[in-house]
C-alpha angles and dihedrals in degrees: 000000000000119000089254094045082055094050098046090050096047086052091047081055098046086048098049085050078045093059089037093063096048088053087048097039090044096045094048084044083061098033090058091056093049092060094045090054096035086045083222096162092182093056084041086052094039087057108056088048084056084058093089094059100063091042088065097043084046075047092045094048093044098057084041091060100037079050091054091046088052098040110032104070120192098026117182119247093247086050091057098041090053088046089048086048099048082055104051097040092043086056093044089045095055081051089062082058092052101054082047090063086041088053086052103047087047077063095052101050095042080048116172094337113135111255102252094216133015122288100192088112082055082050099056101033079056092058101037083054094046091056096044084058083047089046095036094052085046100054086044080058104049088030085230100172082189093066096039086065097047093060086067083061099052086046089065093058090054099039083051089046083047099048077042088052109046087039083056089041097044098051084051084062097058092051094031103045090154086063100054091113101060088038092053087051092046091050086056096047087051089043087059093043084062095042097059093054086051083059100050083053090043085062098040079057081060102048093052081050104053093048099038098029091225125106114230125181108232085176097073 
């Protein structure tokens, strides 16, 4: 096997753990809503133990990376700017799965009481974020600088629902003091909702990046 046939092959494996870690971190970012809405205390609990699992494949992708920098001399521009990318997405993607153990434990400490407004606009700003992570692995994969652009587009609309949600919920508190407690968690959870979809344009950024060699801020 030639030294070009090995690199190519270690990338494709960085990039498969890559792509590991987005299905795990996703489906735990989804997980973690279900069980806020659902007020399911043992799925919220069960995620955060999880937590420890996507820390040490974020771990794994990293020292596989750093390897390839030490070992594989010369290594082409594209090469390093795909390496420089893996480890970047594959950071931003365990801290999807950190907002998803902030979410549950949100719905922990919030617990059986009933919810004191509406949360369909919650609702709607958690599964258009969840399909701007689906889109955004999808155009990594495919390195589809279009769709990386596009998911700009769709960050405007949640950062828009968000501002809409914590000035509702901020005008409840004023009505509803005795309720200060559950608004100021539901302000978080909506705070991580957004954040996640920061971090799907964070890696579309990346993926312009890695095919144009320029950085280009999608979150202006």
């Amino acid at each position: 096997m030639s030294i070009r046939e090995r690199l190519d092959k270690e990338l494709e494996s960085v990039q498969q753990a890559f792509l590991t870690l987005c299905d795990k971190s996703i489906h735990q970012f989804e997980l973690s809503f279900q069980a806020f809405i659902e007020k399911d205390m043992e799925l919220a609990k069960r995620i955060i133990e999880e937590d420890v699992e996507m820390n040490k494949m974020e771990e794994e992708i990293h020292n596989k990376v750093v390897l390839l920098l030490t070992k594989q001399q010369p290594i082409v521009a594209t090469d390093l700017r795909r390496l420089i990318v893996l480890l970047k997405a594959a950071s931003d993607m365990e801290r999807v799965g950190d907002y998803a153990v902030n979410i549950s434990k949100g719905a922990i400490r919030i617990g059986e009481e009933r919810f004191i407004t509406s949360v369909e606009l919650m609702e709607d700003m958690c599964y258009k974020t969840i399909s701007m992570l689906r889109q955004v692995v999808n155009a990594f994969v495919e390195e589809n600088v279009q769709k990386a652009k596009e998911i700009a587009e769709m960050d405007d609309q949640i950062d828009e629902m968000y501002g809409n949600m914590i000035a509702h919920l901020m005008k409840l508190s004023a009505i509803s003091p005795e309720s200060v407690s559950q608004i100021t968690y539901l302000s978080f959870v909506c705070r991580f909702i957004e954040r996640c979809a920061d971090l799907a344009t964070n890696i579309a950024e990346y993926i312009l990046y890695f095919k144009k060699g320029l950085y280009l801020d999608l979150n202006r």
